[in-house]
C-alpha positions as a printed Julia matrix, in Angstrom:
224×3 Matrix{Float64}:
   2.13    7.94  -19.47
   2.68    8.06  -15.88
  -0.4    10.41  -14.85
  -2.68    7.4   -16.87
  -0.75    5.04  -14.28
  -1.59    6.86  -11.45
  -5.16    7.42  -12.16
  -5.24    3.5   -12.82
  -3.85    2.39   -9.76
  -6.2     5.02   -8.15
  -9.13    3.64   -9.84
  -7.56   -0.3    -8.55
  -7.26    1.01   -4.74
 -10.94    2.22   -5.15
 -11.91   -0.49   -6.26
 -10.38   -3.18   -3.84
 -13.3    -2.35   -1.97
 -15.68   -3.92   -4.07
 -16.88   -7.39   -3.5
 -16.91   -8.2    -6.81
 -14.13   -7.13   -9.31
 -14.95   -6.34  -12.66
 -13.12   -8.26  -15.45
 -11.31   -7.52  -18.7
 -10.88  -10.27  -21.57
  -7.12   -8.95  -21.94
  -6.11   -9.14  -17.97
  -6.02  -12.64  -16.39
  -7.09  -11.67  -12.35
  -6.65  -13.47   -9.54
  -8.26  -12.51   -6.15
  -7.29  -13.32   -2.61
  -9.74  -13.17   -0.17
  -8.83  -14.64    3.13
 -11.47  -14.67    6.21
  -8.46  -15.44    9.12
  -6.94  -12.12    8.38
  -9.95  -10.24    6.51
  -7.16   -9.1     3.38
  -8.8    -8.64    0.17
  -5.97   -8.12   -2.61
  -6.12   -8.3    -6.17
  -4.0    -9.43   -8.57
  -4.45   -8.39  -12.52
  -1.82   -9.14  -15.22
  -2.09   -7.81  -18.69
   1.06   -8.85  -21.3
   4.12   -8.67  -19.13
   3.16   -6.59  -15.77
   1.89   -7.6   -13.03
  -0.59   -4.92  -10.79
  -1.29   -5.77   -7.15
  -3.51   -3.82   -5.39
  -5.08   -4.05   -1.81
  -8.35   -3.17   -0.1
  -8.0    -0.58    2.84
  -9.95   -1.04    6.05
 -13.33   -1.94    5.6
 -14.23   -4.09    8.63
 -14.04   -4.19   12.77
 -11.04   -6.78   12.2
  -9.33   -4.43   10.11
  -9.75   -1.36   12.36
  -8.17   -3.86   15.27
  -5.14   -4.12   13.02
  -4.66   -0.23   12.27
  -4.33   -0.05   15.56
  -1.75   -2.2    16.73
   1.17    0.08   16.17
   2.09    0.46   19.77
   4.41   -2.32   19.22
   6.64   -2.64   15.71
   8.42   -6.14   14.96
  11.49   -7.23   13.42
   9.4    -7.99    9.61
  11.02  -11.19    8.89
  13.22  -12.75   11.64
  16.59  -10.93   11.16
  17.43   -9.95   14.71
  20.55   -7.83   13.94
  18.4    -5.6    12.18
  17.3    -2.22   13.7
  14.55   -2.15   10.95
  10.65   -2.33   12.79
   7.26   -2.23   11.3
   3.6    -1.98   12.35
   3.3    -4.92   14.21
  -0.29   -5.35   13.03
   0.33   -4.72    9.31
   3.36   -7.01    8.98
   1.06  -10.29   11.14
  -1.17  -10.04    8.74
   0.66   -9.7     6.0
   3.2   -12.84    6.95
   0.61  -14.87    7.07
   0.93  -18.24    4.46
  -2.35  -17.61    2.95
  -1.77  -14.08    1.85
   2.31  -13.99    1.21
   2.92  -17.35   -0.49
  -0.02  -17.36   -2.66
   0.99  -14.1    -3.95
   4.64  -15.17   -4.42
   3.66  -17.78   -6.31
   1.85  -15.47   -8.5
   5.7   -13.71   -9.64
   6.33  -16.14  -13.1
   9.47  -15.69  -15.07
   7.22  -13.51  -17.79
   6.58  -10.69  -15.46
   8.95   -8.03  -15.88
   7.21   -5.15  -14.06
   5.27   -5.44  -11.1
   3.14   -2.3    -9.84
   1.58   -2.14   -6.14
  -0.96    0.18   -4.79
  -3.59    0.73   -2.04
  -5.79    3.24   -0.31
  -5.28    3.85    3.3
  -4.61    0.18    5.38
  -4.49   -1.17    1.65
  -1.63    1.23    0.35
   0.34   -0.23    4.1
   0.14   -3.6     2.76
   1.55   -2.81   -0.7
   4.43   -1.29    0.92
   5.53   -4.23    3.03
   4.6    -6.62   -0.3
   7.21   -4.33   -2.39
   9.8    -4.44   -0.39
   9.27   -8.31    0.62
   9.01   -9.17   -3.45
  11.84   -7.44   -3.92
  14.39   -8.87   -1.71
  12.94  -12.45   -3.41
  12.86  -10.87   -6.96
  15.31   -8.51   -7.51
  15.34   -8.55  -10.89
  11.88   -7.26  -11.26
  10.97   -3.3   -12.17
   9.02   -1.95   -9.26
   6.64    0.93   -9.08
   4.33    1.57   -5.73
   1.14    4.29   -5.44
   0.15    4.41   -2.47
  -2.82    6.8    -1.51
  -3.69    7.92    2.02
  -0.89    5.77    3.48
  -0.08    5.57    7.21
   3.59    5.21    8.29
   4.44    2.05    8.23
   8.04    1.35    9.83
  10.79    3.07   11.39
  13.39    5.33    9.95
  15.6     2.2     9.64
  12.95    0.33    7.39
  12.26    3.72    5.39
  15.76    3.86    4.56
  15.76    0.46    3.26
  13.07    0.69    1.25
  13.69    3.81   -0.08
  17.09    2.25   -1.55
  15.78   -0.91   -2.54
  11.81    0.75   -4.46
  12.85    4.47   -5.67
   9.84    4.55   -7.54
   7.7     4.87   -4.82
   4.95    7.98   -5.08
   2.98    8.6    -1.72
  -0.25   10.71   -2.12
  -1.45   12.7     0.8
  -4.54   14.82   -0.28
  -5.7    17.74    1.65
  -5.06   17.51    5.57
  -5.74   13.74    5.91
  -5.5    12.5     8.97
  -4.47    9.06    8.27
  -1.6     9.92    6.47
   0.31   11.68    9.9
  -0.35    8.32   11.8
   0.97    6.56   13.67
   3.0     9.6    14.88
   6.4    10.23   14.65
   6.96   10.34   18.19
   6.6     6.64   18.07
   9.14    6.38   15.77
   7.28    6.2    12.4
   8.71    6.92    9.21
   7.2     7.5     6.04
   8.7     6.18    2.72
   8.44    7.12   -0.89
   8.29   10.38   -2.53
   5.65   12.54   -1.02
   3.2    14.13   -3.7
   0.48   16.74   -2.16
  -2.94   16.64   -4.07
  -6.13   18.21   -2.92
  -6.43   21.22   -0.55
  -3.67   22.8     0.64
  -1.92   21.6     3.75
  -2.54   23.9     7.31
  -0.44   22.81    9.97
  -2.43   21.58   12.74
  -5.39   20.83   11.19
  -6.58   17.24   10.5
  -9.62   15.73    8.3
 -10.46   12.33    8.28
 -13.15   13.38    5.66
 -10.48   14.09    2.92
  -8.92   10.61    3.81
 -11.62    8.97    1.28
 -11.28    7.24   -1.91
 -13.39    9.82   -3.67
 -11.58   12.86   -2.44
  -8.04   11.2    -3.75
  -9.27   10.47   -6.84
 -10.86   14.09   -7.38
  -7.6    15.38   -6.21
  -6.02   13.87   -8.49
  -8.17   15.56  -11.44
  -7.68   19.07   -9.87
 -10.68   18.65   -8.38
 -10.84   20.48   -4.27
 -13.62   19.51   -2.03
């Protein structure tokens, strides 16, 4: 059951970037599309889960957020925290139009809530888990992320990884995106690593296996 989930939520990351989502008469979705902050996320519920799923970077306004990590924030206003984040992931994210409208999408008939994203997209579902789940704990939580940059320090990692165990983090091949920003910033990556695709040579970096395509044919067995 849980290699048909994470072919799903591979198939959902994929196709975040799609200006038009494609509809099923047994999933009620929701799309947020927000021109301030240039987020696309998607929200599809079928019986009692919930699946959230956000677009990576697919514009110049996006690539000016990726880059922003040269200076992490406190995520939400606790100042005797040592926990930082990307301070470009976690402004966009905050932002009313994108975080309240997808709170209010948590009803009391949604027991399981699943996240997932490709590359700036998987970012965003990381800070979403871990915000929804200090506000509803008593949710079940399960994240894919694919191609995911770090996101936070070794502080926030630690949370998170306490708070959302079921967390799997694909890195295919020798993406590039996935070693960024660099540790020596103090980036940490969270979640349960899983290695799909080519195998991994140290020092070598590919910006071409970073694609939707390649993840999902990694995940099939599938090397290119």
């Amino acid at each position: 059951m849980i290699q048909n989930d994470i072919l799903k939520m591979a198939e959902y990351s994929g196709i975040a970037y799609q200006a038009i989502q494609p509809e099923c008469s047994n999933i009620r979705l929701k799309v947020i599309d927000d021109p301030e902050t240039d987020i696309q996320c998607i929200l599809r519920q079928k019986g009692n889960t919930l699946c959230i799923s956000f677009r990576g970077t697919d514009s110049l306004k996006d690539f000016i957020t990726d880059v922003q990590f040269w200076k992490k924030k406190i995520p939400y206003d606790n100042h005797n925290s040592r926990i930082r984040v990307h301070s470009g992931f976690i402004e966009r994210y905050k932002k009313r139009q994108i975080r309240d409208c997808i709170r209010f999408c948590i009803t009391e008939n949604i027991e399981k809530i699943q996240l997932t994203g490709h590359s700036y997209g998987a970012a965003l579902a990381v800070l979403c888990a871990v915000d929804l789940q200090y506000h509803f704990p008593k949710k079940d939580y399960e994240v894919f992320l694919f191609g995911c940059p770090r996101v936070g320090n070794r502080a926030f990692a630690s949370s998170y990884n306490k708070r959302i165990f079921k967390t799997l983090r694909f890195e295919n091949g020798n993406d590039l995106v996935t070693k960024i920003p660099f540790c020596l910033l103090g980036y940490c990556h969270v979640g349960t690593k899983v290695h799909i695709g080519r195998k991994r040579i140290a020092g070598i970096y590919s910006i071409g296996q970073h694609f939707c395509q390649k993840y999902y044919a990694g995940l099939l067995g599938f090397e290119q």
